[in-house]
C-alpha positions in Angstrom: -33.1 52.9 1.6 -29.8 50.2 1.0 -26.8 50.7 2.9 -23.3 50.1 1.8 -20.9 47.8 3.9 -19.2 51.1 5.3 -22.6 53.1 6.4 -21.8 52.4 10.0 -18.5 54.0 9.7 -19.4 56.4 7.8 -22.3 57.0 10.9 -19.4 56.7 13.6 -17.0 59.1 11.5 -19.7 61.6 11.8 -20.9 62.3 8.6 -23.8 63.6 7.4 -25.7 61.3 5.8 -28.4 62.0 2.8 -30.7 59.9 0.7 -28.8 59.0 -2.8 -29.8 57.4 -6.0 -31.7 54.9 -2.9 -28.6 54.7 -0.8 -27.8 56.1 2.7 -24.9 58.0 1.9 -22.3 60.7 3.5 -23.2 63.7 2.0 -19.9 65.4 4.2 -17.9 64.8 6.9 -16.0 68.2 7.7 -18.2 70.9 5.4 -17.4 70.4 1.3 -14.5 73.2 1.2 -12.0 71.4 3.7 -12.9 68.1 1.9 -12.8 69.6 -1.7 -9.0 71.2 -0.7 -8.0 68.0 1.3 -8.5 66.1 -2.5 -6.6 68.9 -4.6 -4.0 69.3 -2.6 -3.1 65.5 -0.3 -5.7 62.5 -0.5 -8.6 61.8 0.5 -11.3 58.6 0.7 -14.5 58.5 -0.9 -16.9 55.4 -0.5 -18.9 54.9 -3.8 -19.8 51.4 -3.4 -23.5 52.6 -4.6 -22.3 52.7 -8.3 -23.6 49.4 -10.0 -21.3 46.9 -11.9 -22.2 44.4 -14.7 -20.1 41.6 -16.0 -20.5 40.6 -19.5 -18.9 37.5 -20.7 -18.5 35.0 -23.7 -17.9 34.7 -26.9 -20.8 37.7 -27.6 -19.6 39.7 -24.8 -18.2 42.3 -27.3 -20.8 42.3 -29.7 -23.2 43.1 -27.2 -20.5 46.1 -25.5 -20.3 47.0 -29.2 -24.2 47.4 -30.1 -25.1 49.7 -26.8 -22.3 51.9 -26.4 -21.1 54.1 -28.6 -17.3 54.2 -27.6 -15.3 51.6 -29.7 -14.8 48.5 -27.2 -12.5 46.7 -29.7 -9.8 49.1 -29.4 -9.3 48.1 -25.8 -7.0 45.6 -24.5 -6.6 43.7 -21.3 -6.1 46.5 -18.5 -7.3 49.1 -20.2 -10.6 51.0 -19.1 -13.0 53.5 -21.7 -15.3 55.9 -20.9 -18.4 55.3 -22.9 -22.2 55.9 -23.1 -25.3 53.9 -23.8 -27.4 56.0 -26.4 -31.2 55.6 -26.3 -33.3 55.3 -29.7 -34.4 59.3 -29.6 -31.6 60.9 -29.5 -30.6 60.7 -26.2 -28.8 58.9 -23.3 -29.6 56.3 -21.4 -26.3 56.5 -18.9 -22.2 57.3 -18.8 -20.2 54.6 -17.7 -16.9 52.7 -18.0 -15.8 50.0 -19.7 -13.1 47.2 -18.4 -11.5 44.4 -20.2 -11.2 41.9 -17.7 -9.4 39.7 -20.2 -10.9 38.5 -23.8 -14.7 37.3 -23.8 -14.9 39.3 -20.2 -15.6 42.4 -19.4 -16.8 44.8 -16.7 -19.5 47.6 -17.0 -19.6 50.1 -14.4 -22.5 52.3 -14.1 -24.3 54.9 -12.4 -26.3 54.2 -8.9 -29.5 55.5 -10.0 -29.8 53.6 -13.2 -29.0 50.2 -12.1 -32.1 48.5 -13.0 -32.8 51.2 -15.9 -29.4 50.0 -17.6 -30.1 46.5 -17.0 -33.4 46.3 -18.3 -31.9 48.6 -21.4 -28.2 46.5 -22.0 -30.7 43.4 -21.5 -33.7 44.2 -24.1 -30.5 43.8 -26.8 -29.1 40.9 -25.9 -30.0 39.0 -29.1 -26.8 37.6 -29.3 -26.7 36.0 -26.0 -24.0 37.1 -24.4 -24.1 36.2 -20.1 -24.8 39.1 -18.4 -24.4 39.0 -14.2 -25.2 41.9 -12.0 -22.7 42.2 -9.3 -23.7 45.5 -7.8 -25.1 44.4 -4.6 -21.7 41.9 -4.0 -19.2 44.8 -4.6 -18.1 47.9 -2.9 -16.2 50.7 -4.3 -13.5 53.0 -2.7 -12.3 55.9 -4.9 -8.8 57.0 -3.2 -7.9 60.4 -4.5 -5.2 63.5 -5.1 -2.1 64.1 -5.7 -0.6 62.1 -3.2 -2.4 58.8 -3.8 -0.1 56.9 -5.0 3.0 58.1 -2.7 -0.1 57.4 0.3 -1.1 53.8 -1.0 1.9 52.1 -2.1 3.0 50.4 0.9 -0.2 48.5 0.4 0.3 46.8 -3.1 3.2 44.7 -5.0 1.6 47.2 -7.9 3.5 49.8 -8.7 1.0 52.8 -8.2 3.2 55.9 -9.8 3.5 53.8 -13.2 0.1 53.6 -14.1 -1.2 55.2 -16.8 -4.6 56.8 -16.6 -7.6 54.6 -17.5 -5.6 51.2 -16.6 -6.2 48.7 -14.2 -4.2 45.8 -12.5 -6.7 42.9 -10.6 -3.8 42.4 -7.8 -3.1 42.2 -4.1 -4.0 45.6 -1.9 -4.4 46.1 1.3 -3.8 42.2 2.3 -6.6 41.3 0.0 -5.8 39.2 -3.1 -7.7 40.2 -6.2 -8.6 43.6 -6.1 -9.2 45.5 -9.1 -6.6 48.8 -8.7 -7.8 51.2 -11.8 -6.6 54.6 -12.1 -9.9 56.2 -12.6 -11.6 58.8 -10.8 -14.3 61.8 -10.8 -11.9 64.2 -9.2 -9.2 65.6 -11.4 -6.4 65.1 -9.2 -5.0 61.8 -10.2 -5.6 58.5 -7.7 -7.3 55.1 -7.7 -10.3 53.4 -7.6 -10.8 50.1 -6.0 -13.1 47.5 -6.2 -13.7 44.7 -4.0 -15.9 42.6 -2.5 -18.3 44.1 0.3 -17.1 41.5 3.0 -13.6 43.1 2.4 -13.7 46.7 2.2 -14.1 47.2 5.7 -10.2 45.7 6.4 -9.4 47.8 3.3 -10.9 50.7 4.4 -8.9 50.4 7.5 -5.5 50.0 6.3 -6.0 52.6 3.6 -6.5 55.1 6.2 -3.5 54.0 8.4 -1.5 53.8 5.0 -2.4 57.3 4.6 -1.9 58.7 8.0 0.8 60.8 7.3 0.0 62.0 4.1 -3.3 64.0 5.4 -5.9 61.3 4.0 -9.2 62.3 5.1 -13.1 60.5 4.4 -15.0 62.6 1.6 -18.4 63.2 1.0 -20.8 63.1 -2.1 -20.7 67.1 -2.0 -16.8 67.6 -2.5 -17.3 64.8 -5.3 -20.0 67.3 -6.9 -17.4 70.4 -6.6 -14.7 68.8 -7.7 -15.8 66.8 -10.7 -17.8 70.2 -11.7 -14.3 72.2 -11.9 -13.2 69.7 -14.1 -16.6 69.9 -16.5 -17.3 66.1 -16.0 -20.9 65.2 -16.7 -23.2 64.4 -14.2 -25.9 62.1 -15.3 -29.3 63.7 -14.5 -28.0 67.2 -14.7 -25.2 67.5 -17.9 -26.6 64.9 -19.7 -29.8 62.6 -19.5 -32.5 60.7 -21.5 -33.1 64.1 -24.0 -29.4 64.8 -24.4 -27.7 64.0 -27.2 -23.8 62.9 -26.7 -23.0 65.3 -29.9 -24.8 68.5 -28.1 -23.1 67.4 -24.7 -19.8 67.5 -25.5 -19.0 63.4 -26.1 -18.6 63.0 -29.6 -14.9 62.5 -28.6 -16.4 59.1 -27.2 -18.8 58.3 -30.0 -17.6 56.4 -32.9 -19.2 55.5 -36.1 -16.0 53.4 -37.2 -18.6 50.6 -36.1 -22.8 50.1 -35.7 -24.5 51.0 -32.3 -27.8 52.0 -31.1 -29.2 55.1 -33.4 -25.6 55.8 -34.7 -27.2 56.7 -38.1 -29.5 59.5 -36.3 -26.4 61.2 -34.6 -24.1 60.5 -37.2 -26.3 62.9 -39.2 -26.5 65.2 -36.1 -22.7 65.5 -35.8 -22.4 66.1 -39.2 -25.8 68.9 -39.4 -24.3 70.0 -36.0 -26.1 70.2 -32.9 -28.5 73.0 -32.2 -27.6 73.5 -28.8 -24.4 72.7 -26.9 -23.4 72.1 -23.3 -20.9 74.8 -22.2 -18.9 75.7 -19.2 -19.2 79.6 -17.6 -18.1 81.4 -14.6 -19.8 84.3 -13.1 -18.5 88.0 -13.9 -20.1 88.8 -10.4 -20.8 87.3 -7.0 -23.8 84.4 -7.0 -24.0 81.1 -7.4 -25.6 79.1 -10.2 -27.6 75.9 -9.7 -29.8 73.4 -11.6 -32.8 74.8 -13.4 -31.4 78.3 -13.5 -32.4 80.5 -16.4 -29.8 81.7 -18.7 -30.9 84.8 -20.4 -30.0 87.8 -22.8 -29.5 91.6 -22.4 -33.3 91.4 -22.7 -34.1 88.8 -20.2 -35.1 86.5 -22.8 -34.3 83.4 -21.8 -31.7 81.1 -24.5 -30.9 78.5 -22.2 -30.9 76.5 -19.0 -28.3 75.4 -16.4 -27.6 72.1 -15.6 -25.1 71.8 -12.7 -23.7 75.2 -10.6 -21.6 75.8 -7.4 -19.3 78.1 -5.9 -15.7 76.6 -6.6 -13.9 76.2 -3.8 -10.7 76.5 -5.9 -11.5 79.4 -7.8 -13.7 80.7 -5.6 -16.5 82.1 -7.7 -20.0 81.0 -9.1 -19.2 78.3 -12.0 -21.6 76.3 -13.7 -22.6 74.4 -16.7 -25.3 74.8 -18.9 -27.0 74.1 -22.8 -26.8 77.5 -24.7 -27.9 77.4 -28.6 -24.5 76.6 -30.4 -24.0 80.3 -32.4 -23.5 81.5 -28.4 -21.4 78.5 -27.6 -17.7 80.0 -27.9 -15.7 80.9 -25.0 -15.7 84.8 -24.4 -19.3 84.9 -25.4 -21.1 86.8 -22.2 -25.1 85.3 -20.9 -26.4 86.3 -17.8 -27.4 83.3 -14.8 -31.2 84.4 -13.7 -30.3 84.1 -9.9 -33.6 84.5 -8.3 -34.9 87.9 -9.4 -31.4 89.2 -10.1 -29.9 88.3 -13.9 -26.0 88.2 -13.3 -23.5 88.4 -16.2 -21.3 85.6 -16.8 -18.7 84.3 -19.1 -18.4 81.3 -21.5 -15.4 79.6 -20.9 -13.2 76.5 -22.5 -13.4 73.2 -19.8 -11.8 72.7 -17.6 -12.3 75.1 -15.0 -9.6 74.0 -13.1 -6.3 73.6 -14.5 -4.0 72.2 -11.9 
């Protein structure tokens, strides 16, 4: 099991810490509804330094980016940040992840904890172009600082100015008494804020001031299970649930992030898929009833038939009913259309619904 620099904090804070993707990690601090709340409506800290990073640099950094994601890396420009994906030979996906442009001929890939080595070994097996690749996951830590009030909280700490960034930017700039720290205004949440990246010897001091910086705004630490709530209310993917190794991106909801303007990894085979349409597609629902859906649920007919499976379920703390998402053949994929969850022995109706859950 690897720590993160901040585990004894997290240990002293009180949290409640699980096993993650091989990482000891604070699963919650308070209980999920008061930290879910504390993110929607103030600020609040949450230490993701698990999450692995890859820098890819020289003059075939781009035509490797290029090759094994399916997002178009050429559109972006120093600063700017993409959501992407790295599509597998079958069909399906190997990870999500973002893309940074660092500056030209460098960029950083930022991936999920659990397939660190899996995404390696994958990004790696087409590097015919020799482009240099360095893994800098277990050098850097991760902080994502968000809610509303994020910038108003953190902008005593930077020169940056925090309200005038636009989503999916970044500024590599002083915070926190640190020089060189990436700012990006990214996040898993929905409420707006700021993810920083820094080395591990320096997130402890940044961890510190953050939470003096946001003393008076309400900031509180947040666990991995108010992450879970809050990006489900927003219908983000969760790799291993929402979308994995037999997904496609077209049936999961990403073909806004897969472009065949250029030549990647099995574009031909879901280029035909987007264009055949996918025979099953990820959808968003919310129960008609009291319950609450989770993974691996049946979703069934009048009949009990079942047409489908769920993929990630909770009860929202901000709506405050069962909400879940799930793959449902695509002639029952419009919102309005009514399934029914199989909660244990009990099949509860629910409703198809357009993403997000939460609207602000």
């Amino acid at each position: 099991m690897q720590n993160t620099a901040l585990t004894e904090t997290h240990i002293s804070l009180g949290a409640k810490m699980v096993p993650f993707a091989g990482f000891n990690m604070p699963v919650s601090y308070e209980g999920v509804t008061v930290e879910h709340e504390t993110v929607r409506r103030a600020v609040g800290v949450f230490d993701v330094s698990h999450m692995g990073e890859f820098l890819i640099t020289g003059p075939n950094a781009l035509d490797l980016i290029q090759k094994v994601t399916t997002n178009d890396a050429s559109k972006l420009t120093e600063g700017k940040a993409q959501y992407s994906c790295l599509p597998n030979d079958k069909g399906g996906i190997v990870d999500d992840l973002i893309v940074y442009k660092i500056a030209d001929e460098k960029y950083l890939l930022v991936v999920n904890a659990s397939n660190i080595k899996k995404d390696w070994d994958w990004i790696s097996s087409h590097n015919t172009m020799n482009a240099e690749m360095r893994d800098l996951s277990d050098d850097y830590s991760l902080l994502a600082i968000q809610g509303p009030l994020a910038a108003k909280a953190m902008q005593s700490l930077t020169s940056v100015d925090l309200e005038g960034m636009k989503f999916y930017t970044f500024e590599i700039a002083d915070f926190a008494g640190i020089e060189h720290v990436i700012i990006s205004a990214t996040g898993y949440t929905g409420s707006g804020g700021f993810e920083i990246y820094c080395k591990n010897s320096e997130v402890q001091q940044i961890w510190d001031k953050v939470f003096e910086a946001g003393a008076d705004f309400g900031i509180k630490p947040i666990g991995l299970a108010a992450r879970d709530t809050l990006r489900l209310e927003m219908g983000y993917c969760l790799y291993g649930n929402d979308i994995n190794d037999t997904t496609s991106p077209i049936e999961a909801g990403l073909s806004w992030i897969t472009k065949f303007s250029k030549d990647f990894i099995n574009a031909k085979a879901l280029a035909e898929e987007k264009e055949k349409g996918a025979n099953r597609k990820l959808v968003g629902f919310e129960l008609d009833e009291r319950g609450i859906p989770r993974h691996d649920y049946d979703i069934v007919d009048n009949q009990g038939n079942a047409i489908g499976i769920v993929t990630s379920g909770t009860m929202s703390p901000s709506l405050g009913k069962g909400i879940g998402l799930g793959y449902v053949p695509t002639d029952l994929a419009k919102p309005g259309t009514k399934i029914n969850i199989q909660v244990r022995k009990k099949a509860i109706p629910a409703t198809i619904v357009k993403l997000p859950f939460y609207k602000g």
